[in-house]
N, C-alpha and C positions, 0 to 999 in steps of 0.2 A: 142688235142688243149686245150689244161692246164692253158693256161696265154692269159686270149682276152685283143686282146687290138684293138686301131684304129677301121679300116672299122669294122669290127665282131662285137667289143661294142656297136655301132649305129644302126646293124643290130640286134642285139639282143636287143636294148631296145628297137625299132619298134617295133617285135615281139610280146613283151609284152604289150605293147600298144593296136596292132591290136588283139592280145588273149582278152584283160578286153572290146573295143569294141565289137567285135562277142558274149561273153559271155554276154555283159549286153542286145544288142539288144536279142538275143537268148532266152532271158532270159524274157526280157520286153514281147516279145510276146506269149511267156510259158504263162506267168501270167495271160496275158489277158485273153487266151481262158480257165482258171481254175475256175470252180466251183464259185459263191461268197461264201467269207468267209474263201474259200479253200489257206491255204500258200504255197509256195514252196516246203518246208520240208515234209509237209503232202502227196500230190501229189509224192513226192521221197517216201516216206515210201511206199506208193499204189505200185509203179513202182518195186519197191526192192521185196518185197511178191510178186506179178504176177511174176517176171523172177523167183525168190526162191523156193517158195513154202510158207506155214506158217513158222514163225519166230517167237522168242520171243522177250521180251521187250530189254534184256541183249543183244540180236544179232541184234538188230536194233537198238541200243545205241550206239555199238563196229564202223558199219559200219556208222552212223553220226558223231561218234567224239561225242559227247554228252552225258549226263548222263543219266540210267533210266529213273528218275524223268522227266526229260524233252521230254523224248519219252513216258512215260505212258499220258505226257497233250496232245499230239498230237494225239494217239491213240484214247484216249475217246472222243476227238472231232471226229476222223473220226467215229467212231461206233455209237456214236450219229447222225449223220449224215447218216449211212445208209452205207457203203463204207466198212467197215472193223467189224470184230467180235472176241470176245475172243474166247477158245475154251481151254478148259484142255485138256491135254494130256494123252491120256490111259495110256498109260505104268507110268506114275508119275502126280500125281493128281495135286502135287506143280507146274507143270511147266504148263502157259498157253501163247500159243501161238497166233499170230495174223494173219488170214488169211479175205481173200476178200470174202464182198457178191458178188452175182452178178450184184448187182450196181455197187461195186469197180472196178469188172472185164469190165464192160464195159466201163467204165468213161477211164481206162486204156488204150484199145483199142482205144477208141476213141482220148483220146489224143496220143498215137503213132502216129497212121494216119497223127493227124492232123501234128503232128512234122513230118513226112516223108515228108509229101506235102509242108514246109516250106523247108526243107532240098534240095528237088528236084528242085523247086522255084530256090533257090537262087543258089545254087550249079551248074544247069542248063541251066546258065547261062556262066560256065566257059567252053572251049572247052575239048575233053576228053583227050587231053595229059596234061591240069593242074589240070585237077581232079584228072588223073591218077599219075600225082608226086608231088598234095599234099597229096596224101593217102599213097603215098610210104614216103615221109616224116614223115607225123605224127605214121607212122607206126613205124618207125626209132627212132623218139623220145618217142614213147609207150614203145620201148622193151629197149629204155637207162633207163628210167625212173621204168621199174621193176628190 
């Protein structure tokens, strides 16, 4: 389907519509339950290192779109903060990495939860065959989009 047009056009710019709603409400109540002071980006870096492992400043640049610069101000706020620590690297002194205190780790945890419990909420609401083929959809549109 190469050339949309008609019905398809309309249905695809709902789509987009109903994607930037879910994302901002989703999003609005992320924020809420974060840390004060805590941004979005910061909280994504937290989230990135607990699935990862430690990382450094260049590999959480790559995976923001952003430049060092702009993830080394986020880091030192979280480390000032308690949440995250530098850490040289044995094998090469030059490279230091960013991993989680056990504050970061739990703050992590804690906000997965609380996102599950949103998730289950709202979602839980739908019966399990449109759960079941909207997960087959967006599944579909996962594996077009790699």
């Amino acid at each position: 389907m190469a050339d949309i047009d008609g019905r398809a056009s309309v249905l695809l710019t709902e789509f987009d519509r109903l994607l930037n709603v879910i994302a901002k409400k989703l999003t609005k109540h992320h924020r809420v339950n974060l840390p004060e002071g805590m941004s979005p980006p910061q909280f994504f870096i937290l989230r990135m290192i607990a699935k990862q492992g430690p990382m450094t400043v260049s590999q959480l640049a790559d995976m923001l779109g952003v430049t060092s610069g702009a993830v080394t101000g986020l880091t030192d706020k979280l480390q000032a903060s308690g949440y995250a620590d530098r850490n040289r690297s044995t094998e090469d002194r030059r490279v230091v990495n960013i991993s989680l205190t056990e504050e970061g780790k739990r703050l992590v945890q804690k906000m997965e939860q609380q996102r599950r419990e949103v998730l289950h909420t709202v979602m839980g609401q739908l019966s399990e065959k449109k759960l079941s083929n909207l997960v087959d959809i967006l599944n579909d549109v996962a594996t077009i989009l790699e």
